[in-house]
GUDREN-873024 format. One record per residue (C-alpha): residue in one letter; chain; residue number from 1; x, y, z. Coordinates in Angstrom, 2 decimals, always signed. Last residue first. Layout:
<atoms>
@type = A; mol = A; seq = NUM; X = X; Y = Y; Z = Z
...
</atoms>
This chain:
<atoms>
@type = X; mol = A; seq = 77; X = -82.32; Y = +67.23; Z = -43.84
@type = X; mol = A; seq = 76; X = -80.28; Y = +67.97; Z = -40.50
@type = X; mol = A; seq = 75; X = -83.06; Y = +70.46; Z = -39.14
@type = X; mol = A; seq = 74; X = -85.92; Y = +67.68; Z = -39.85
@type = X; mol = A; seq = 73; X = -87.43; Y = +67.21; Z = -36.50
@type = X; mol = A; seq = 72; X = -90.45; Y = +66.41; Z = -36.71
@type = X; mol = A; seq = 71; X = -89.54; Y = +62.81; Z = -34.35
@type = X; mol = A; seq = 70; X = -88.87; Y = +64.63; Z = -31.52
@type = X; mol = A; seq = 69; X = -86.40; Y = +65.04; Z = -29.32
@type = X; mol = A; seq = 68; X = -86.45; Y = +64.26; Z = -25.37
@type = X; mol = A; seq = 67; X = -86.65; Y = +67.97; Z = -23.50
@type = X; mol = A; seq = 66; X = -84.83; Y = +67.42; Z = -20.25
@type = X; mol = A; seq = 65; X = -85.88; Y = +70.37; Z = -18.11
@type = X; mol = A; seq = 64; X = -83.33; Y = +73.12; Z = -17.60
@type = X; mol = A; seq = 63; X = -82.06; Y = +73.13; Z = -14.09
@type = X; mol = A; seq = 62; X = -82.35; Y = +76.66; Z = -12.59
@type = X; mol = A; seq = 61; X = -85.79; Y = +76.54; Z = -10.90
@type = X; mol = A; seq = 60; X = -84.83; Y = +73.31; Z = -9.49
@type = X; mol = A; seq = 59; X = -86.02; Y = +69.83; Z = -11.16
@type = X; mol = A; seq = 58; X = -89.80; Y = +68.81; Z = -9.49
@type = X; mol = A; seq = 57; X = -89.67; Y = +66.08; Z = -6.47
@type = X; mol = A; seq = 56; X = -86.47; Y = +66.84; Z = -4.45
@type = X; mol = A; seq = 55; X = -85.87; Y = +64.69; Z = -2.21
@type = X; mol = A; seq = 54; X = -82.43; Y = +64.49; Z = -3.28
@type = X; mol = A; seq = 53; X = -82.19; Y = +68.11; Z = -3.57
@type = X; mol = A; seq = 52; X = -82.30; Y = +68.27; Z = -0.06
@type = X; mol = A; seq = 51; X = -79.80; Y = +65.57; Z = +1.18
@type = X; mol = A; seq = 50; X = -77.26; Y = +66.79; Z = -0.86
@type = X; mol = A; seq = 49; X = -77.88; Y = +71.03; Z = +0.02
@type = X; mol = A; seq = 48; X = -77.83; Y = +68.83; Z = +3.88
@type = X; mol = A; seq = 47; X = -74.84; Y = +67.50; Z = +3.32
@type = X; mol = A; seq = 46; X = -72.90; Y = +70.63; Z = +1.69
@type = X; mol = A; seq = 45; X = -74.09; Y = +72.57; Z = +4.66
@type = X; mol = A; seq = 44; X = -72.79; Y = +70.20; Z = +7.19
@type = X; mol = A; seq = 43; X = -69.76; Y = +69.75; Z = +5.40
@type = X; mol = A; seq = 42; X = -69.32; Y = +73.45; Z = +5.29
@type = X; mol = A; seq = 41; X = -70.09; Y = +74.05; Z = +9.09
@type = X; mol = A; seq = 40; X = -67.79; Y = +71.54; Z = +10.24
@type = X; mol = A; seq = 39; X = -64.90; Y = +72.89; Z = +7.73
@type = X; mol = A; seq = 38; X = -65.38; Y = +76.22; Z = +9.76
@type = X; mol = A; seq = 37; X = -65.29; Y = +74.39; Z = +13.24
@type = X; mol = A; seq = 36; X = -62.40; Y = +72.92; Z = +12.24
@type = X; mol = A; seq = 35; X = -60.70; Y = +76.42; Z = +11.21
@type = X; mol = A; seq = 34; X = -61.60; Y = +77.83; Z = +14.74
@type = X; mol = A; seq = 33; X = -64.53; Y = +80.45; Z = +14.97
@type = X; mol = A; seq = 32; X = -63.21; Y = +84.07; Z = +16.11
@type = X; mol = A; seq = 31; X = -64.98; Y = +87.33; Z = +14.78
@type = X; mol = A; seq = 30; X = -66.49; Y = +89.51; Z = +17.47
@type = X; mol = A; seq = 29; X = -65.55; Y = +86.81; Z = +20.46
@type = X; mol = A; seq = 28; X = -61.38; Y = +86.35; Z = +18.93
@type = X; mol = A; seq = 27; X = -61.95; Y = +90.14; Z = +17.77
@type = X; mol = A; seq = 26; X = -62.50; Y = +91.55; Z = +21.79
@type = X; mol = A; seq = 25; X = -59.42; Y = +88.97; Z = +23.06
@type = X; mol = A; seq = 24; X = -57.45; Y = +90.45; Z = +20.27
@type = X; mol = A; seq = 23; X = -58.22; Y = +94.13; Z = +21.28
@type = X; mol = A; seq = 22; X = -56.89; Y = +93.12; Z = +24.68
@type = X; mol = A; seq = 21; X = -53.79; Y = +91.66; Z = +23.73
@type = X; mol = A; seq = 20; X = -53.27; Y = +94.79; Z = +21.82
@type = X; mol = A; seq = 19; X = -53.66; Y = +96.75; Z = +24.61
@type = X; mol = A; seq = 18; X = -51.75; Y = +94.62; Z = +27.01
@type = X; mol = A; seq = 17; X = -48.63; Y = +94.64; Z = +23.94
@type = X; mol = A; seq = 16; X = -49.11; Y = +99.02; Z = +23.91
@type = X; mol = A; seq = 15; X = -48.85; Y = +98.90; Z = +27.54
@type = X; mol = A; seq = 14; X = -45.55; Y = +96.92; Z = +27.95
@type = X; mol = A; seq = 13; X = -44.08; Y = +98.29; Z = +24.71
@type = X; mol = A; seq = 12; X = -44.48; Y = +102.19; Z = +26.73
@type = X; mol = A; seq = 11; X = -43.30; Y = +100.44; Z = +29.85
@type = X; mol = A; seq = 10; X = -39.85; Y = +99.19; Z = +28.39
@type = X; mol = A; seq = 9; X = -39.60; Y = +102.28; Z = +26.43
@type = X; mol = A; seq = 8; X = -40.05; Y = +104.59; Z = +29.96
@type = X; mol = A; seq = 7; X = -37.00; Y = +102.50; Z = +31.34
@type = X; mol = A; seq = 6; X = -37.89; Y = +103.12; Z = +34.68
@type = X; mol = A; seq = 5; X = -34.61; Y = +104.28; Z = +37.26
@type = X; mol = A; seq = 4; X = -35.09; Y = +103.20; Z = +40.65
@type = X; mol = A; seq = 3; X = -33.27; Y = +105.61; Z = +43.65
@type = X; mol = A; seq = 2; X = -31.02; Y = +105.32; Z = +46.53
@type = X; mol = A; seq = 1; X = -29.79; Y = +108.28; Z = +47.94
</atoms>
């Protein structure tokens, strides 16, 4: 009688690694964007923000308008 023993923890690591590998391939298209392509998309952002407020015309809503002082003023007297 000839028969094939199966090491049943070889094929349980076997199936749990192809699931896993599987689960990565579905979070690499859910999630996945390489570093580079990261850092791309920040220096694009950061040039355009640049190129933007450039041409801006009127200070941003958050930029406090220069205010020269004038010549009442009399707080140090």
């Amino acid at each position: 009688m000839n028969t094939n023993v199966v090491n049943l923890n070889r094929f349980r690591k076997k199936k749990l690694r192809e699931q896993k590998a599987k689960q990565a391939d579905i979070n690499r298209i859910r999630h996945g964007r390489t570093q580079s392509e990261k850092d791309r998309e920040l220096t694009e952002r950061a040039r355009t923000s640049r190129a933007i407020e450039g041409k801006r015309l009127e200070p941003a809503a958050g930029d406090a308008p220069e205010v020269p002082p004038s010549d009442n003023d009399t707080d140090g007297l």
